[in-house]
C-alpha positions, 0 to 999 in steps of 0.5 A: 500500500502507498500513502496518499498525500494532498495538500491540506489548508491547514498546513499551507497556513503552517507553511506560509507563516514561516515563508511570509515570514521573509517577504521581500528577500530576493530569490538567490539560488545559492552563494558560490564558494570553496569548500575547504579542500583540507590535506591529504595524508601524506603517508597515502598510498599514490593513486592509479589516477589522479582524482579529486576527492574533495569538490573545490566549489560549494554552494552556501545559503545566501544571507538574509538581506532584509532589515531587522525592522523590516522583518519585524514587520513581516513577523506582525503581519504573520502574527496579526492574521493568525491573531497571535500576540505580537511580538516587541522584537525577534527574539534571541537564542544561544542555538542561533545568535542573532539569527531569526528563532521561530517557534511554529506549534503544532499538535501531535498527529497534525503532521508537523513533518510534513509541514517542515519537509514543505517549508523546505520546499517553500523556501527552496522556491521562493528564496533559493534556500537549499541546505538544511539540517533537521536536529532531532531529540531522539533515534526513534524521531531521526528514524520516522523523519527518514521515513517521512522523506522517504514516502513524501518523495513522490508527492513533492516531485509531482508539486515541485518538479524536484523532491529534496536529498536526505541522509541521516548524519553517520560519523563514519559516513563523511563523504555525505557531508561533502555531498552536502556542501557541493551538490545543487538541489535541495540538501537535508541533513538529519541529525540526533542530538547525541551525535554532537552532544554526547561525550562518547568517542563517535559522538565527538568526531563531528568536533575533531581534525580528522585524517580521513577527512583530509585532517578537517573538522566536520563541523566546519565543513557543515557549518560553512554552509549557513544551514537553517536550522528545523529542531524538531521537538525543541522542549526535549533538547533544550539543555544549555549544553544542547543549544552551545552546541547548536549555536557551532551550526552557524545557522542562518534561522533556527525553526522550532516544531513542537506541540509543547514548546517550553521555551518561547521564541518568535512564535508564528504559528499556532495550532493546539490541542483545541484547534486540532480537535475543533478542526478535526484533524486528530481522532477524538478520544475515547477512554474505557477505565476500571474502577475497584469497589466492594459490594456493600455488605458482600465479599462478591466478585461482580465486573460490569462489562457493558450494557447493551441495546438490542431491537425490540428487547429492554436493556440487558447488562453482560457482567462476569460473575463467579460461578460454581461448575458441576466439575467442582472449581469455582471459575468466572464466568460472562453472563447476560442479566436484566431486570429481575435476575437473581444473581445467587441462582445465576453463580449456581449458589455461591453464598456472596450472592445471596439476597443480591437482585438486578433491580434495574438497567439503564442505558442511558446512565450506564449502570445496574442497580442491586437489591441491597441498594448499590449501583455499578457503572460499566467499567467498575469492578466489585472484588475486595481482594483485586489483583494484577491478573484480574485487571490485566485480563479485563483490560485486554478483554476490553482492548479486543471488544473495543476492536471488533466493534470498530472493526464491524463498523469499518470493516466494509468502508475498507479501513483496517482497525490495528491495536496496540498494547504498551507492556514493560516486560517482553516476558510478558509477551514471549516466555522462551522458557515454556514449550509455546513460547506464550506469555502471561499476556499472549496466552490471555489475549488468545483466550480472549479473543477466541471467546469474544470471536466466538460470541460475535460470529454468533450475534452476525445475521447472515446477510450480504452486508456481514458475509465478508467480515464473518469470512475475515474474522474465520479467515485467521486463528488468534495466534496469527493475528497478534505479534510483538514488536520488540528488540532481537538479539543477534544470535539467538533471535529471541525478543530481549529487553535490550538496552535503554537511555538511563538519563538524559532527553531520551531517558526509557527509551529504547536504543535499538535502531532495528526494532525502530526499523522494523516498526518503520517498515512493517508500517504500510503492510500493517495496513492491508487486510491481506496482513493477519496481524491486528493486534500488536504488542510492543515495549513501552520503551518503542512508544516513541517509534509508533505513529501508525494512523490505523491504531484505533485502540490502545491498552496500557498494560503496564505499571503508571509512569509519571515521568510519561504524561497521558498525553504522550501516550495517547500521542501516539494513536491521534492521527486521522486513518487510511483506507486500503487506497491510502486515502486519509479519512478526513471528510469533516461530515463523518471524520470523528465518526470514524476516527476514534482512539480507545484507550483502556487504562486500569485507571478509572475513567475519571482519573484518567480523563482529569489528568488528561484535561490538566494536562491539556489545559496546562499546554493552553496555559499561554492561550488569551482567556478574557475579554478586552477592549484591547484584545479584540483591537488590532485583530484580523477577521474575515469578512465577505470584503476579505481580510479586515482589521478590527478597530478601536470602535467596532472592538469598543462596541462588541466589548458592550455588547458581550457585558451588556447580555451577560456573555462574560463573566465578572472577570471578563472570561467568556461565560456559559450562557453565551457558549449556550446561545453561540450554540443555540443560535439565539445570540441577542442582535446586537444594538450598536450599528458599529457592531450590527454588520459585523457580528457575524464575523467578529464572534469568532474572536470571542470563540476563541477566548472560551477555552473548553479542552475538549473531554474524551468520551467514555468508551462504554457508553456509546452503543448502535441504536436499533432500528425501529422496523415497524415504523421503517416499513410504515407506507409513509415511510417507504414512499417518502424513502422512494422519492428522495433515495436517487443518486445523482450527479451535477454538472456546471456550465458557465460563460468564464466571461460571466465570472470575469466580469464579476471577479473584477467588479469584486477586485475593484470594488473590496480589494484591499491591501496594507503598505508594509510598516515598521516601527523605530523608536529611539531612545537612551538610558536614563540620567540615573539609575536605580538598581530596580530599573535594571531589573525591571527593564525600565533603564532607558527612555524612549524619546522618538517614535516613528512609523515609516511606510516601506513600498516594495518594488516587485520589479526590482527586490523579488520576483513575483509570479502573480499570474501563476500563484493566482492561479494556483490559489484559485484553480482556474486556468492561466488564460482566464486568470490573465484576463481578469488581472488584465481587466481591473482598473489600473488604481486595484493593479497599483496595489500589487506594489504596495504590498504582493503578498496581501495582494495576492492572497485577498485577491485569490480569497475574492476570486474564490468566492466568486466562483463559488457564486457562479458555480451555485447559480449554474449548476444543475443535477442529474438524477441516476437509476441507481438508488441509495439501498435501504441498509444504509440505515444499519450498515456502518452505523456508528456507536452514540452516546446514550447519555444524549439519546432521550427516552425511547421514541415511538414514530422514529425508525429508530427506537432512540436518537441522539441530539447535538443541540437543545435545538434539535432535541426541541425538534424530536421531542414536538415531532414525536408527540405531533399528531400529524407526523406519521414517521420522521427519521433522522437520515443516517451519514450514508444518505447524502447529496453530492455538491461542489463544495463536499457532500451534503447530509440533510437532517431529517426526512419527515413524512405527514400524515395525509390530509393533515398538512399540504406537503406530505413528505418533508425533507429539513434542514434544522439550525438555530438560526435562519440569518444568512449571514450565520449561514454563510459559506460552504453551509449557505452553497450546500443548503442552495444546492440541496434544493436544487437537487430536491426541485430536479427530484419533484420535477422528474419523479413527480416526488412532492417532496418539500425542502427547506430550513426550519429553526423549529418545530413551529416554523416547520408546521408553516412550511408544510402547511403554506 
């Protein structure tokens, strides 16, 4: 299997924070010079010919050439569009002095490597920049880094025509450096901390006059190039030592990759853990804890396992007991119990059990409740004498359960599901002294998965849809379908411990370069069905190794560390999945649907999920929380007339408005009630007509001050909702069924000269561009000086400050080509591009000199957003013979939260449904009691529309009963607010396309079918009855 890369909105916003960065520097495509040629031995045996070992000319970096007020001023470009602080000077390091030290954070499994390999490329393009080194904290990161390289290689080479050289640094390996130093092209390095900061005699080669390189010091050669400098992982080497180190590099700019920066530089880029998830690019989280307690009054072992939700059943509960077998020995024992179960009789009369009755079973909550008055929640274990064994089989019974329900939902969308197990004994696993060779852990996994197999194969219907995953899940036996990932030793080949860093930045990590290799190399096969192995067990000392996208569970079989944070080690299963093509699955409809990591711990699911969030919130710790005039100033917004700076007034006026409704608390953070009504869609209307036009856009400076880490949902909660199939096969809901279930394709024709004409009337009416300022003040110290002065900063004066405009000559200083980044940015071809740029008036091409970069990028925004009209307007659908099958409505049906679902409903086609807002709930709940409502659904993710701007998934399909309204058969759309504005963008184009669909539907199959938006239940009796 080969991963699928494309380009992603998020990391070119990465990308263009560290290349806008150097805006104005010239294109220079490297400076010529001579590498030091050294001396030959001078006992060296003559050579057959005369050659020349050393290259006499190199190509260097060329210097920056921009002021350092110019290049603030680039950085408060940078940092106001991102709504970063802005920073009073570039700051300083001891890894690069006097060199720019940009800190670019971004969250584990966003795919920071990524960003930096095309940054490399970026700057290559843009400035000539060709010789980088990649510094890296660890054997483990050197060697994904390398693999990165390596599989990204193809997808750069078809954007840039070139793809970047890669070599790990190897003290014995020099004539690399040469390479490094001589060759055009784009020239990377990668290099581990140790290898030029450790005292071990090959680490300290880098620094010595060596013979074998013409008595040269590697580290001059290297450092002659004025590399820039990407330290991945910063926080992990920012020891003194590291950064003297660092600093004989002779960089030209350092870059710094990190979710969890320690140190703060110039930062030009965030993207945290909220962003990550609220943008839905790393999996959500799911945790499935075990909590011990005893039984009031009984010594009785009960474990909760789950509640399930079964068609036309009340909820039963799966608890594993003690129970006495005809053979004599007590053994434990899975069984199903509901309401009324008497649990003496079930263990076969063990006396702990005696008096202990299910008085009830609640889905919603989760838990059962006994006659003696106790409530266990699923996950919780009842046992006054626990021990490890106990916990470590129910958690890898967890792991396993956890993993065939993924992997039944999944399974036919083409996803394979991987788990992982963290242990600290590779005894554990592989026990060499027993004639299978199974360890403790090994021989429990087989046992449990051959009973959780067993029970499943009994459960599947015997249908088209199960056929195939019944067939994978016989195909292999539990022994093929684990395998360990450990170190090897040499000569007998037998799984070791093998050797790990004691102190230092890579302290509990393995040394093992080949167990590393092996986790590398087994990456892309592990995701292929025709591969048995699922199950993977591996040293808690590999965790770093271990970035497979494909992980949807993971099971921490080890004793608690507190040196290895929750986050770090969840860090490892958070990258969004692939299909068997290598698609990554990241449609924003289902990607939380289908990207969801497991993590079962034997802590309980409290504990784990408050650390986690403590965690999480500490690495927002720098993140703005209150409210302010002078926060909201200065910051940039989008708007329908593309990028616009907020001014005093507006932020003035939105400020009010946020006090005047109670949205902000007495210390100014955000409160609930605005987080309620954001949600709802009841923000109040504001009164100031400073503030009226642009509420809209400006409340998104006011999301970003409500700081909610996100909380990881319980693992057991979630079950698949069973499907109502007396009111699925009512009449009304077949028929309703029957007129929208086509699929359809659509096609746009438009005159290009209709889109020029309207991109230019944008362009010259709301193109909009900044001259580049910077800011020199001057001063001098004070007359007299006080020691606190010094310590406080306050030891000079300011006495002048001025602001100065800078024009830049795209003529002269860089080489822009504006015709071929429109077109890039806008995906129309070069002629139209062309014509539209030529048709504006010559005062908006004026504007491209003041300031081409912001030229470039607003009038790109304009030019999208035109076309996006047009495309809206033009198009038109086609209807297909093909259909949407009725399984969609219990094929691939994801888990949900019970705790959302409500009551049992009694005209939905299911028996329960789950709500993301009050408002929806409002909705089912007046639906469900209406008498004109025959049957109503809410349409599955299968079901949806194809647009331009993405597929479109309807809400709800609802069908009336006849005579009672005007049109029967319903299709709606719910929000909380029916303003334009609110729903603007792809949400607004998505919802016109719908009902162009809709109208093609009642126009060719005479469907009747009515489509529209509703806010309420209220409003849908309007439009059904108007």
């Amino acid at each position: 299997m080969k991963l699928q890369f494309k380009v992603q909105q998020y990391q070119t916003d990465a990308v263009d924070a560290v290349v806008d960065m150097f805006a104005g520097q010239p294109r220079r495509s490297g400076f010529s010079y001579r590498i030091d040629p050294g001396k030959v031995k001078p006992n060296a045996a003559p050579a057959l010919f005369e050659t020349n070992t050393t290259p006499d000319s190199g190509l260097r970096n060329s210097e920056i050439e921009l002021s350092a007020a110019h290049l603030l001023a680039n950085v408060h470009q940078v940092q106001t569009s991102r709504n970063l602080p802005l920073a009073s000077k570039l700051v300083d390091s001891k890894a690069a002095p006097g060199a720019p030290n940009l800190d670019i954070e971004m969250e584990t499994g966003t795919g920071k490597t990524y960003v930096y390999i095309k940054t490399i490329m970026e700057l290559n393009k843009r400035y000539g920049w060709s010789k980088f080194i990649i510094v890296v904290p660890s054997v483990a990161i050197r060697e994904g880094v390398k693999k990165s390289f390596d599989v990204t290689a193809e997808h750069f080479q078809q954007t840039y025509s070139t793809k970047p050289r890669s070599f790990v640094y190897n003290s014995s390996q020099l004539h690399e450096i040469e390479r490094f130093s001589s060759d055009a092209g784009v020239q990377v390095m990668i290099i581990n901390i140790q290898a030029f900061n450790a005292t071990g005699k090959d680490n300290r080669r880098i620094y010595d006059v060596l013979d074998d390189f013409q008595s040269r010091r590697p580290i001059d050669v290297i450092s002659a190039n004025r590399p820039i400098v990407i330290i991945d992982e910063p926080q992990k080497i920012g020891a003194a030592q590291s950064l003297e180190a660092l600093s004989r590099f002779s960089a030209l700019m350092v870059l710094r990759y990190s979710a969890t920066h320690k140190v703060e530089h110039t930062k030009v880029h965030r993207l945290d853990a909220l962003d990550a998830y609220n943008q839905k690019l790393v999996k959500r989280i799911s945790v499935r804890g075990i909590t011990v307690k005893g039984l009031a009054g009984s010594t009785a072992y009960l474990y909760l396992d789950a509640i399930e939700v079964k068609k036309g059943q009340p909820p039963t509960a799966r608890i594993e007991l003690e129970v006495q077998t005809k053979a004599g020995p007590i053994k434990r024992h899975l069984k199903r119990v509901t309401k009324g179960t008497r649990l003496h009789d079930l263990a076969n009369g063990i006396e702990s059990y005696k008096d202990l009755v299910v008085t009830d079973v609640s889905a919603i909550d989760d838990t059962i409740t006994l006659s003696n008055g106790d409530v266990v929640v699923a996950g919780q274990l009842a046992d006054r004498d626990v021990t490890e064994e106990t916990k470590r089989r129910i958690q890898i019974r967890e792991v396993i359960r956890a993993h065939i329900d993924k992997e039944r939902e999944l399974f036919n969308q083409g996803i394979k599901i991987l788990s992982l197990f963290f242990i600290d004994e590779v005894a554990k696993y592989r026990d060499y002294g027993r004639e299978d060779t199974l360890g403790d852990y090994a021989r429990v996994f087989e046992e449990e998965y051959e009973a959780a197999v067993t029970e499943v194969l009994g459960e599947l219907e015997l249908d088209e849809a199960t056929t195939t995953y019944q067939q994978y899940l016989r195909r292999d036996t539990a022994r093929e379908v684990h395998q360990g990932y450990f170190s090897i030793d040499k000569k007998s080949k037998h799984f070791v411990e093998g050797a790990v860093h004691k102190t230092g930045d890579e302290k509990g990590q393995s040394k093992d370069v080949g167990a590393y290799d092996l986790i590398l190399k087994d990456k892309e096969r592990l995701l292929s069905f025709a591969e048995p192995v699922r199950f993977l067990f591996s040293h808690s000392a590999l965790r770093e190794g271990w970035d497979n996208p494909n992980v949807f569970v993971m099971g921490m079989l080890k004793k608690s560390d507190n040196a290895i944070s929750r986050r770090q080690e969840i860090g490892r299963g958070l990258r969004l999945a692939v299909d068997q093509h290598g698609e990554r699955m990241d449609n924003p409809a289902t990607v939380h649907d289908i990207n969801e990591l497991t993590v079962v711990t034997d802590e309980s699911y409290t504990d784990f999920v408050t650390g986690l969030q403590k965690e999480i919130a500490e690495s927002l710790a720098d993140r703005p929380r209150k409210a302010s005039v002078k926060f909201f100033t200065g910051k940039t917004i989008q708007t329908h007339d593309g990028e616009t700076v907020v001014e005093e007034a507006l932020a003035q006026a939105l400020y009010q408005y946020l006090a005047k409704n109670d949205y902000i608390n007495d210390d100014d953070t955000i409160s609930e009630a605005y987080k309620a009504s954001r949600e709802a869609g009841t923000l109040a209307e504001p009164t100031s007509e400073v503030l009226k036009p642009a509420i809209d856009f400006v409340c998104t400076l006011v999301d970003a001050l409500y700081i909610e880490v996100p909380l990881p949902t319980n693992g057991r909660k979630p079950k698949k909702v069973p499907l109502n199939e007396a009111n699925f096969m009512k009449k009304e809901f077949q028929e309703l069924w029957s007129r929208i279930n086509h699929k359809a394709v659509y096609q746009v024709e438009f005159d290009s000269d209709e889109l020029v004409r309207k991109c230019v009337k944008a362009l010259d009416t709301h193109l909009s561009v900044t001259s580049l300022q910077y800011v020199v003040q001057a001063g001098k110290q004070r007359g007299s000086l006080e020691a606190d002065d010094l310590t406080s900063g306050v030891g000079f004066e300011i006495s002048t400050t001025s602001t100065q405009t800078e024009t830049v000559s795209a003529g002269s200083q860089v080489k822009y080509d504006l015709l071929g980044e429109i077109t890039e940015k806008t995906q129309l071809i070069r002629r139209t591009a062309a014509k539209i740029l030529s048709k504006v008036t010559p005062d908006t091409f004026a504007k491209f000199r003041l300031n081409p970069e912001q030229f470039i990028t607003e009038a790109a925004h304009l030019i999208n957003e035109q076309k996006a009209t047009v495309i809206v307007e033009h198009l038109t659908y086609d209807t297909l013979e093909d259909r949407f099958a009725s399984a969609i409505f219990t094929e691939n049906q994801s888990a949900q939260d019970f705790t959302k679902a409500g009551e049992k409903l009694k005209k939905h086609v299911y028996d329960y449904v789950v709500t993301d807002s009050k408002v929806e709930r409002a909705f089912v709940t007046e639906l469900d009691t209406s008498i004109e409502v025959a049957v109503y659904a809410k349409l599955p993710r299968g079901f949806f529309i194809p647009t331009p701007v993405g597929d479109y998934n309807p809400d709800w399909a609802i069908a009336f009963t006849e005579g009672s309204v005007k049109h029967v058969y319903f299709v709606a759309e719910t929000k909380g607010s029916l303003s334009t504005l609110q729903l603007r963008g792809v949400e607004d184009a998505k919802i016109e396309c719908a009902r162009k669909f809709f109208a093609e539907v009642n126009q060719k199959f005479e469907g009747q079918v009515k489509y529209d938006v509703a806010d309420s239940y209220s409003k849908l009796m309007e439009l059904v009855t108007a």
